[in-house]
VMD Tcl script that draws the C-alpha trace (Angstrom):
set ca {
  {-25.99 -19.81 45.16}
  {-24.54 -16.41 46.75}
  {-21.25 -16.92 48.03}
  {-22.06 -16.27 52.02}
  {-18.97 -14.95 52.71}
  {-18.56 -11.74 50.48}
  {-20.51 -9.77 52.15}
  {-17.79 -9.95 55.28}
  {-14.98 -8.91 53.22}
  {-14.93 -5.22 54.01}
  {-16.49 -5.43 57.46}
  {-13.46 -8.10 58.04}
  {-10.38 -6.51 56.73}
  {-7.98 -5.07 59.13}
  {-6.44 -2.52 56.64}
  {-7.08 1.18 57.51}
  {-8.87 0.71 60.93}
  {-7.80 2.29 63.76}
  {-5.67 0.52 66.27}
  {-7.69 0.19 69.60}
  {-11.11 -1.47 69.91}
  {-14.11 -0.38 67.43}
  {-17.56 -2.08 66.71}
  {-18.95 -5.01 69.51}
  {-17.64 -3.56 72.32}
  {-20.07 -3.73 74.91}
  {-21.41 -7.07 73.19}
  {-20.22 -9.95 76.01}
  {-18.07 -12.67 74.99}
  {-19.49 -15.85 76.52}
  {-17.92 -19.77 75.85}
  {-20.43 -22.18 74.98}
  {-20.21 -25.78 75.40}
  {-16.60 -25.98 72.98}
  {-14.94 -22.70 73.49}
  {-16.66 -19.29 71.67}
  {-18.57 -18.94 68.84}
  {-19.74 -16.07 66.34}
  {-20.60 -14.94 63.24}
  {-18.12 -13.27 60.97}
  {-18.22 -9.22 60.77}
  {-20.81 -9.14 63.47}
  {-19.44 -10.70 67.03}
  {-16.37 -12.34 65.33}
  {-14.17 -9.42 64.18}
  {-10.57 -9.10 64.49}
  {-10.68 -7.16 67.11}
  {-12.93 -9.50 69.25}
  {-10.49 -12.47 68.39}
  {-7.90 -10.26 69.65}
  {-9.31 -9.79 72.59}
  {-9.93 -13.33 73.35}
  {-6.61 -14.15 72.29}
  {-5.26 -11.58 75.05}
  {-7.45 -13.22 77.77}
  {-5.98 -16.96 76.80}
  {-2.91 -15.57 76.65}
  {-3.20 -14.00 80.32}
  {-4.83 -17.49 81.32}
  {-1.83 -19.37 79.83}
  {0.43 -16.64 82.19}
  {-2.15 -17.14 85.30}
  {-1.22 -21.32 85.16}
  {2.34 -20.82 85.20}
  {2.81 -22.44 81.72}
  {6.23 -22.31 80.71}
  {5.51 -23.93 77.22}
  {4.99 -23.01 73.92}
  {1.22 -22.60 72.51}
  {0.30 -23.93 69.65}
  {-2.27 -21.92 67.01}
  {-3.96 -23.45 64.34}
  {-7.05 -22.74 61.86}
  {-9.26 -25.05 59.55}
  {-10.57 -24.03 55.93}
  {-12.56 -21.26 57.21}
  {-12.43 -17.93 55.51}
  {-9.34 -15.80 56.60}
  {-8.63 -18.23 59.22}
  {-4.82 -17.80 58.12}
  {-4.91 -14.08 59.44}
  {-6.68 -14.90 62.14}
  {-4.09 -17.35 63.22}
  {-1.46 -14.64 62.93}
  {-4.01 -11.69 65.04}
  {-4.10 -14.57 67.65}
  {-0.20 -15.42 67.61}
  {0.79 -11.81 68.21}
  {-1.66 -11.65 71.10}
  {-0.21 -14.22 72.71}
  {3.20 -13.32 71.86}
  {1.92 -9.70 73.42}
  {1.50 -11.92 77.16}
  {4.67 -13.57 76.83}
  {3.55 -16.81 75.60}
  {5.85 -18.44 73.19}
  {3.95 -19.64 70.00}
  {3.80 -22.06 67.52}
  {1.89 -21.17 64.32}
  {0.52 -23.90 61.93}
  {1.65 -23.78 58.41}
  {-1.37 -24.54 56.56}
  {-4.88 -25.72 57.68}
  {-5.28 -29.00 59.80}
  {-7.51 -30.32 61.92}
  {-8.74 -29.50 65.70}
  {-7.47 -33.36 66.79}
  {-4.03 -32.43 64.91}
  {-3.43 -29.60 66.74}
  {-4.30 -30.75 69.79}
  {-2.05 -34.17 69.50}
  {1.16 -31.65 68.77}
  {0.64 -29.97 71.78}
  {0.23 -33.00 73.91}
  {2.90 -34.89 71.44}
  {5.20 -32.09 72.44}
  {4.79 -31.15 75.65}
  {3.52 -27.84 75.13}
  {1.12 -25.54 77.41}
  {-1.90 -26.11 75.61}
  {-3.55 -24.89 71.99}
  {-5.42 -22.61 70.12}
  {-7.60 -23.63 67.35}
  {-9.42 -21.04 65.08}
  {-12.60 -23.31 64.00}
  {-16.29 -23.07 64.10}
  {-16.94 -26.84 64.05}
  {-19.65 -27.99 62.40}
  {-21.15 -24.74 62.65}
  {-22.65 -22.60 59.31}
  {-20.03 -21.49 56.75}
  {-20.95 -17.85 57.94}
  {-19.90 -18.69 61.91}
  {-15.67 -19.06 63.15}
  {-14.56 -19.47 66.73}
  {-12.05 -19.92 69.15}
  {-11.25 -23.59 71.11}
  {-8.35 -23.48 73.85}
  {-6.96 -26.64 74.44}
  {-5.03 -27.82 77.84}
  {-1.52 -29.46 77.31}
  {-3.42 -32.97 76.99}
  {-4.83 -32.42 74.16}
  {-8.49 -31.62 75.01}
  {-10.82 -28.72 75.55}
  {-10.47 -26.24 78.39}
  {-12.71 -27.23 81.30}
  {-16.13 -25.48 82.74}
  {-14.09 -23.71 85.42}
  {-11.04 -22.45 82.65}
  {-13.51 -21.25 80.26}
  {-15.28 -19.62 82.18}
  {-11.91 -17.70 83.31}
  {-11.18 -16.87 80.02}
  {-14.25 -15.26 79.31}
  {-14.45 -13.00 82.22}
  {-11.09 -11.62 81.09}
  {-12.16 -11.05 78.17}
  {-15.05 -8.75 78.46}
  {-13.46 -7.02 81.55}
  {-10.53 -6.24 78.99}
  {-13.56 -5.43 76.48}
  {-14.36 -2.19 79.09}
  {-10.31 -1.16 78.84}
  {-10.51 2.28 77.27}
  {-6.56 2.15 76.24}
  {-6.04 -1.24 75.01}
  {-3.91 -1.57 71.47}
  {-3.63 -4.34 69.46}
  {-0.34 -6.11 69.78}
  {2.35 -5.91 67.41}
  {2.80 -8.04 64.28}
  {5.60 -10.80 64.68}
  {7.18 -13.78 63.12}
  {6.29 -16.73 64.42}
  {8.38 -20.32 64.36}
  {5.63 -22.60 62.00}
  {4.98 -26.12 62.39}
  {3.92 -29.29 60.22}
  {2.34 -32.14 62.01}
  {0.82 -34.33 59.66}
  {3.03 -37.26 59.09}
  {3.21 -37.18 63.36}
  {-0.33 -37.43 63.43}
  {-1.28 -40.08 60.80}
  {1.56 -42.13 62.03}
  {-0.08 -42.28 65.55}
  {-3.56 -42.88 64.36}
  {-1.69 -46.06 62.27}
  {-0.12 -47.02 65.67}
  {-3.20 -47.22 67.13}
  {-5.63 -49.54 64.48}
  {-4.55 -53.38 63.28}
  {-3.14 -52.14 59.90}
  {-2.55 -55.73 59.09}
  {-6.62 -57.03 59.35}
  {-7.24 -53.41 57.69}
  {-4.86 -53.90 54.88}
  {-6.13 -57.89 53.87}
  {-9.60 -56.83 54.17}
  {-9.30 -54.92 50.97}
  {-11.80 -52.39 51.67}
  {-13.04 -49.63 48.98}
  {-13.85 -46.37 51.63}
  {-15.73 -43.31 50.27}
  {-14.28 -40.17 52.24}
  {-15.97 -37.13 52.08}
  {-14.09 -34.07 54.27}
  {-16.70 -32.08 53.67}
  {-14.37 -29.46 51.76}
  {-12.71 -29.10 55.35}
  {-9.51 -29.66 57.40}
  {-9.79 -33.16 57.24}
  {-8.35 -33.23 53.70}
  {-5.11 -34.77 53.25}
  {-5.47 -36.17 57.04}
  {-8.62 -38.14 57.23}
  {-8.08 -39.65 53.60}
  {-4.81 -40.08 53.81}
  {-4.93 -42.28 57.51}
  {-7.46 -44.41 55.28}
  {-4.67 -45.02 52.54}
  {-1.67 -45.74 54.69}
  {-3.83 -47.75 56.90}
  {-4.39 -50.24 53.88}
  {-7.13 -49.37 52.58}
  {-7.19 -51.23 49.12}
  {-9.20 -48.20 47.73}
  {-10.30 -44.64 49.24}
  {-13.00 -42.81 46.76}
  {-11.95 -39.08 48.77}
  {-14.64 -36.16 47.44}
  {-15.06 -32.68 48.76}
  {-11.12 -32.50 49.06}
  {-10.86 -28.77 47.78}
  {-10.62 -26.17 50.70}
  {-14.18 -24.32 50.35}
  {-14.81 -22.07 53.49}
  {-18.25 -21.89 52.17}
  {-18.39 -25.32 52.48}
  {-21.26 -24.66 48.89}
  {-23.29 -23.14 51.14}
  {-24.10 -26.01 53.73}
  {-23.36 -26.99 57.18}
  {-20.21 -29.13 57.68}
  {-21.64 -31.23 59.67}
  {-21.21 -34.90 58.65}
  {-25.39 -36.03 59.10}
  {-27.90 -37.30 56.77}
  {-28.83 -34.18 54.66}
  {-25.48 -32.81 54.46}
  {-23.71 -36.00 52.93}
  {-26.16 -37.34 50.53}
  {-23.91 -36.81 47.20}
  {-21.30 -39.48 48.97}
  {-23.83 -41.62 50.78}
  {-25.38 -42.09 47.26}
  {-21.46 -43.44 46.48}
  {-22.18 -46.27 48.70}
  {-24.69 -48.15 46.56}
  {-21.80 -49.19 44.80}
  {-21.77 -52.89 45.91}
  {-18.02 -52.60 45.74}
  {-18.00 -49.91 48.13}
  {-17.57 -51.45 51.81}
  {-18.65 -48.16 53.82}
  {-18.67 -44.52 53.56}
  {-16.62 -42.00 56.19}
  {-17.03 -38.39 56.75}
  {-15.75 -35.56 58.92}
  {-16.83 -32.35 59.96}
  {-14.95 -28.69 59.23}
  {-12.48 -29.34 61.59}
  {-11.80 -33.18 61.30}
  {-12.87 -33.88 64.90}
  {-15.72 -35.82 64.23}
  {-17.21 -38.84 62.38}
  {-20.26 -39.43 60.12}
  {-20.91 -43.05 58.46}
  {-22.71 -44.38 55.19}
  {-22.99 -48.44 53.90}
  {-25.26 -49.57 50.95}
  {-26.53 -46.18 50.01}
  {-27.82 -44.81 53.23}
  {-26.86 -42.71 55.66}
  {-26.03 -44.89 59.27}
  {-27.31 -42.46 62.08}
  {-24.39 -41.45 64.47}
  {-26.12 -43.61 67.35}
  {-26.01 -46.78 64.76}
  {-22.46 -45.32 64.31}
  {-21.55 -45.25 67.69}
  {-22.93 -48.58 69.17}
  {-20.97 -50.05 65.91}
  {-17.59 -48.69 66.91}
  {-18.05 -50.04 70.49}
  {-19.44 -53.39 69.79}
  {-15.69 -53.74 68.16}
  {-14.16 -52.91 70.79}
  {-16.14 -54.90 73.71}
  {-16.11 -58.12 71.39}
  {-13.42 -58.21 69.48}
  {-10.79 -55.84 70.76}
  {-12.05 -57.24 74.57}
  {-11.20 -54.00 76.20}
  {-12.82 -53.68 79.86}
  {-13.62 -50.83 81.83}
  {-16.04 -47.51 81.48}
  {-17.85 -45.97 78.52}
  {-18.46 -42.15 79.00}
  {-21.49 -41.43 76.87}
  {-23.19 -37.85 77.16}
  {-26.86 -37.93 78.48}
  {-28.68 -37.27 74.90}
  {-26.56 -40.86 73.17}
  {-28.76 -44.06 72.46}
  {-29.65 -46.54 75.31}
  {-28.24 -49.15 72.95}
  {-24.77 -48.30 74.40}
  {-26.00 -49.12 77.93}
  {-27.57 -52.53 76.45}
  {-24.28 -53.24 75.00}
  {-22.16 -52.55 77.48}
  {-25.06 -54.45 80.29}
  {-23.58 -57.74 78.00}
  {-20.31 -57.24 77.75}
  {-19.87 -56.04 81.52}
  {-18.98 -52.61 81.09}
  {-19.49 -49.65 83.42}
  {-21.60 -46.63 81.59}
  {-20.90 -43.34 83.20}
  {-23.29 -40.38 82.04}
  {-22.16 -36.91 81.28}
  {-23.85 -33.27 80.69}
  {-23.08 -32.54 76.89}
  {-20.02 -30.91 75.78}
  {-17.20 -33.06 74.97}
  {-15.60 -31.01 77.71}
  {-17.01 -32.98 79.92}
  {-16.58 -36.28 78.57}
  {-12.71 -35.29 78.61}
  {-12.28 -34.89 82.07}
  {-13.72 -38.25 82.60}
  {-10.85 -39.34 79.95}
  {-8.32 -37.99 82.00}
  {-9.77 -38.65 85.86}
  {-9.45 -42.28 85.09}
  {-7.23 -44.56 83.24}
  {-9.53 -47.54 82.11}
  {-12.25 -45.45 79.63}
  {-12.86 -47.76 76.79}
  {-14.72 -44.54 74.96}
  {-16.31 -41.37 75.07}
  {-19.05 -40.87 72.93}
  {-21.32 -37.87 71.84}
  {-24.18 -37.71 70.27}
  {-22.58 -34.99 67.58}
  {-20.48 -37.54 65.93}
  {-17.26 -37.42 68.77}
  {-15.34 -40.23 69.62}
  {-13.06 -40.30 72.23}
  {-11.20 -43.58 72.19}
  {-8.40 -44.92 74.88}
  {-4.80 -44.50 74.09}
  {-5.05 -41.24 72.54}
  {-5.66 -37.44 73.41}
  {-8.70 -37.22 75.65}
  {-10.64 -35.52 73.44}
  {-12.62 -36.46 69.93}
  {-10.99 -37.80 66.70}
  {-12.90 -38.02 63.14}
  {-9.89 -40.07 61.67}
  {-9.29 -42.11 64.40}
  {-12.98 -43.01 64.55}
  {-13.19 -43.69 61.24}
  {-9.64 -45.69 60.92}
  {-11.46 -48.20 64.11}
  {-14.24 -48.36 61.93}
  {-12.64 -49.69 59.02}
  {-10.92 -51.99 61.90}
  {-14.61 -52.94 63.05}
  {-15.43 -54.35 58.93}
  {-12.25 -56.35 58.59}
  {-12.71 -58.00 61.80}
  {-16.78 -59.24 61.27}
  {-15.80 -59.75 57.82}
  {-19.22 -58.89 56.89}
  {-21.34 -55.95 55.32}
  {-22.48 -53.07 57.99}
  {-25.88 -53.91 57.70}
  {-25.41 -57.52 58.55}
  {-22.99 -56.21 62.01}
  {-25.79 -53.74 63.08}
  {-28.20 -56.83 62.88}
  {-25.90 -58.58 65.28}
  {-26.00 -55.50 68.08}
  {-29.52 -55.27 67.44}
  {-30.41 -58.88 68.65}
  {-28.06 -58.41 71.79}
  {-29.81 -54.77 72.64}
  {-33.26 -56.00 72.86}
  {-33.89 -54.73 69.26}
  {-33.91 -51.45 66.75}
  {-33.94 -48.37 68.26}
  {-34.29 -45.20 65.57}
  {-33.02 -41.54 66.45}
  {-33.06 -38.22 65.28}
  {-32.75 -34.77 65.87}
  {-34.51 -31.04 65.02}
  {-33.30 -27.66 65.86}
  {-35.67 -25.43 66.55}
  {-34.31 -21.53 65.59}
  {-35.63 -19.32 68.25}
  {-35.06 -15.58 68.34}
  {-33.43 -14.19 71.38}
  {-36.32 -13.19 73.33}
  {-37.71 -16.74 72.85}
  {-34.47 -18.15 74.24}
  {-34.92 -16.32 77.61}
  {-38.27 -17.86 77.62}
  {-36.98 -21.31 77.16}
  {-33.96 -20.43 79.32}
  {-36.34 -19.54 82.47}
  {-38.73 -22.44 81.38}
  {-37.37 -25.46 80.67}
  {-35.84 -25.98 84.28}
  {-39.87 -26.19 85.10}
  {-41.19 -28.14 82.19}
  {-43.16 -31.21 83.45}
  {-45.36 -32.71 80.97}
  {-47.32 -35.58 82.01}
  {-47.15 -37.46 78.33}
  {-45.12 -37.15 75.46}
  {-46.70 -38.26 72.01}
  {-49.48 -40.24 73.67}
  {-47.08 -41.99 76.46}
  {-47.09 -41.17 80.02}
  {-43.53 -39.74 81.12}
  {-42.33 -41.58 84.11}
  {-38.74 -40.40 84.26}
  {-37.16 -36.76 83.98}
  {-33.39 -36.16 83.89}
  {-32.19 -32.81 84.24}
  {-28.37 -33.13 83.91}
  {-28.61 -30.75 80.86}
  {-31.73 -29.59 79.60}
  {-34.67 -31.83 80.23}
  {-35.02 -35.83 78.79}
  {-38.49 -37.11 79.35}
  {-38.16 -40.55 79.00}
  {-41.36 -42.62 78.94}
  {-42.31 -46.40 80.37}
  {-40.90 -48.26 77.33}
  {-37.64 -46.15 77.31}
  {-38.01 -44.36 74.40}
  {-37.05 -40.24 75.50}
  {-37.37 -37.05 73.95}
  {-34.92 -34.08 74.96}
  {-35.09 -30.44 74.73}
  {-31.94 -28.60 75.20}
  {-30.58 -25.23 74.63}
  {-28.01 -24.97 72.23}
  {-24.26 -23.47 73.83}
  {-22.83 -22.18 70.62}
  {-26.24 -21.32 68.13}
  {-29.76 -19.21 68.83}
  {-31.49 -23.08 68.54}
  {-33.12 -25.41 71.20}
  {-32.29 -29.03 70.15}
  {-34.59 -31.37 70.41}
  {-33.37 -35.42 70.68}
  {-35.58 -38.46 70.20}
  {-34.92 -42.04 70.38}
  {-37.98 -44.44 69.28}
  {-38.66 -48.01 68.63}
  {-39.30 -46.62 65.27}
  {-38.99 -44.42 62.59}
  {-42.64 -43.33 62.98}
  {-42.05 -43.03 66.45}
  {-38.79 -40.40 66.59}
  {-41.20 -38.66 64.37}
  {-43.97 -38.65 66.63}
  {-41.55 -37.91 69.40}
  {-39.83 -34.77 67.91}
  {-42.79 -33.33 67.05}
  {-44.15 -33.97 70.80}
  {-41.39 -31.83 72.01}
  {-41.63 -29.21 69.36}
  {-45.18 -28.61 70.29}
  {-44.53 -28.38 73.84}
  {-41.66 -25.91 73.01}
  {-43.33 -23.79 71.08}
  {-46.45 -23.69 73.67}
  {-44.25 -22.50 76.18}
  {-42.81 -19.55 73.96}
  {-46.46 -18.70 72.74}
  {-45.44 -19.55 68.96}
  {-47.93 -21.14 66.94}
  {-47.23 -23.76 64.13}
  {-45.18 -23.83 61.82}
}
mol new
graphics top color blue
foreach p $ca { graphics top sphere $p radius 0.5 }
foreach p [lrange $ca 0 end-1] q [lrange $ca 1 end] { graphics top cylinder $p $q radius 0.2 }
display resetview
């Protein structure tokens, strides 16, 4: 397979260029739903980091923050140099800096900011997004994701210094580094029963996904107690061999297929920048909804926490079931963990956040998501039941009214189709869905048609990729099937595309 990032090299390197602004000018910088996004040696160049270092930087300066910033980068290709372009920007505005000294994860960075009282945080990271793709996510002081309003600040500084005929890259400089793993493991540990973890004697496969997450995710595992932790895709790969690190189904089936070892308890995985959680048990992948309903059955029943879930609009109805028993509150969110944050941090009694991506938010810790923490309260969830996973979904199932199935497609669109969808889908009123009658529409983001027996199907534009989503929960597998391909068909009517 072609290594995707060698192509880049030249386009990328910062050696022999002249010093103000060169190719992408006029090209807008816009945030999408977790800071902005590009794809390397096209919209992300140094340059166009630069600049959107300069506008945080100026943002940092417009709040009055008198605190350091930290920077960090995941496994991504240069990200080291990118950290420094974006240090010496900030350093440029006056912002005191922080630099990481190696690669660590999005949740790491963010918990030494918040840990230590700084301004807020830089992270260099495309997510889950294709090898070929880095970004930039600005973090607030407590620890999560700028909001709607701050982003949206950030970007129109950006392009408007984009137009600036005489502006110069900043100045190299040295920059004070920082380590915060043992920190950071230490207050995931703090916050699981390390005692019920340890006499469980669980055997974990952990697969980073050849990401941040190595020596972070796996590691929480070991010190947690964690009588054995099978770790694969450890190595630093910013090709991640040539797939999305994105901890689903097709992406994890070499350590899902680990998990048919009857010894094996469950499997864990993390994205490319450790901030979010995929799960595996008996040799099959457990769909992040299955994922996420397990996690907060734990806490309802066993852990007896009160108070609010924040779940965004396209996660299962099984949380609402669950949390109809147990006597939680559900509030409902637009997608974007964003968004879930600042219901983290408006009010003090959130049990959890919960995307449908794979992020957990979970109370006590930085409002924002956490792979290892997720997976550390999952390993929790096993050695209280004190039963397989199969056997604990079986229990949620019975107090949910039954099974419900999910998945997901992405439908690539080209940039003329997106304007279609863009102007359309506010409009879109179809009276069925895959032979059901639609009786219920919710616009909060995108449009969920949800039909008389519950069961939805949800078309969304995607913030960060040239893709309309499309969601579907079922009362079976046939049925997501039948579902997805009810909304794909009614997409691709709408931008005149026929089949396939």
């Amino acid at each position: 397979m072609p290594n995707p990032v060698n192509a880049i090299i030249g386009a990328l390197c910062p050696q022999n260029k002249p010093k103000g602004l060169t190719r992408g000018t006029m090209e807008q910088i816009r945030f999408g739903t977790e800071g902005w996004r590009a794809v390397l040696a096209d919209g992300y160049t140094f340059d166009r980091v630069r600049v959107v270092a300069r506008a945080t930087g100026r943002w940092f300066k417009h709040i009055g923050a008198a605190a350091p910033v930290a920077v960090g980068h995941d496994t991504r290709f240069m990200g080291a140099k990118f950290a420094s372009a974006v240090a010496d920007e900030l350093a440029e505005c006056g912002v005191g800096v922080r630099l990481c000294a190696g690669p660590l994860p999005t949740p790491a960075t963010s918990y030494y900011a918040f840990s230590n009282r700084l301004a807020g945080a830089v992270m260099l990271t495309a997510s889950h997004n294709p090898p070929e793709w880095n970004g930039v996510k600005v973090k607030r002081g407590e620890g999560c994701s700028v909001l709607e309003e701050e982003a949206a600040w950030i970007g129109a500084e950006a392009n408007r210094i984009l137009g600036e005929r005489d502006w110069q890259r900043a100045p190299e400089r040295t920059h004070e580094r920082f380590d915060v793993r043992d920190a950071y493991v230490e207050r995931l540990l703090d916050m699981v029963d390390k005692e019920a973890i340890s006499k469980a004697k669980l055997t974990v496969v952990a697969d980073v996904m050849h990401g941040a997450g190595a020596g972070y995710f796996d590691e929480a595992l070991r010190r947690a107690g964690c009588a054995e932790v099978r770790a694969v895709r450890t190595n630093p790969d910013p090709t991640f061999e040539g797939r999305h690190p994105e901890p689903i189904g097709p992406n994890l089936e070499a350590a899902t297929a680990l998990t048919g070892d009857p010894a094996v308890d469950i499997g864990l995985a993390t994205d490319g920048d450790g901030d979010r959680l995929g799960m595996m048990a008996h040799g099959e992948y457990v769909d992040v909804m299955r994922a996420i309903v397990f996690v907060l059955y734990h806490l309802l029943k066993n852990r007896r926490w009160t108070g609010k879930v924040v779940r965004a609009v396209d996660v299962t109805s099984m949380v609402d079931s669950l949390c109809q028993h147990y006597g939680a509150t559900v509030v409902e969110t637009s997608i974007g963990f964003k968004n879930l944050a600042k219901e983290m941090m408006d009010s003090s009694d959130i049990i959890l956040a919960v995307e449908e991506s794979g992020g957990f938010g979970i109370r006590g810790h930085i409002p924002d998501r956490d792979g290892s923490l997720a997976a550390l309260v999952a390993c929790e969830a096993l050695a209280y039941e004190g039963k397989p996973v199969r056997e604990v979904l079986g229990d949620i199932f019975s107090l949910v009214g039954g099974e419900r199935w999910y998945d997901r497609l992405d439908l690539r669109l080209t940039s003329e189709e997106r304007e279609v969808m863009r102007e359309r889908l506010p409009a879109l009123n179809p009276e069925q869905i895959a032979g059901q009658s639609v009786t219920e529409i919710n616009r909060l983001d995108g449009a969920k048609y949800i039909r008389k027996d519950g069961t939805w199907v949800m078309l969304r534009l995607s913030g960060t990729e040239p893709l309309l989503r499309i969601y579907a929960e079922g009362v079976s597998k046939q049925d997501v099937a039948a579902l997805l391909e009810g909304g794909r068909s009614l997409a691709l009517k709408e931008i005149g595309r026929t089949a396939p």
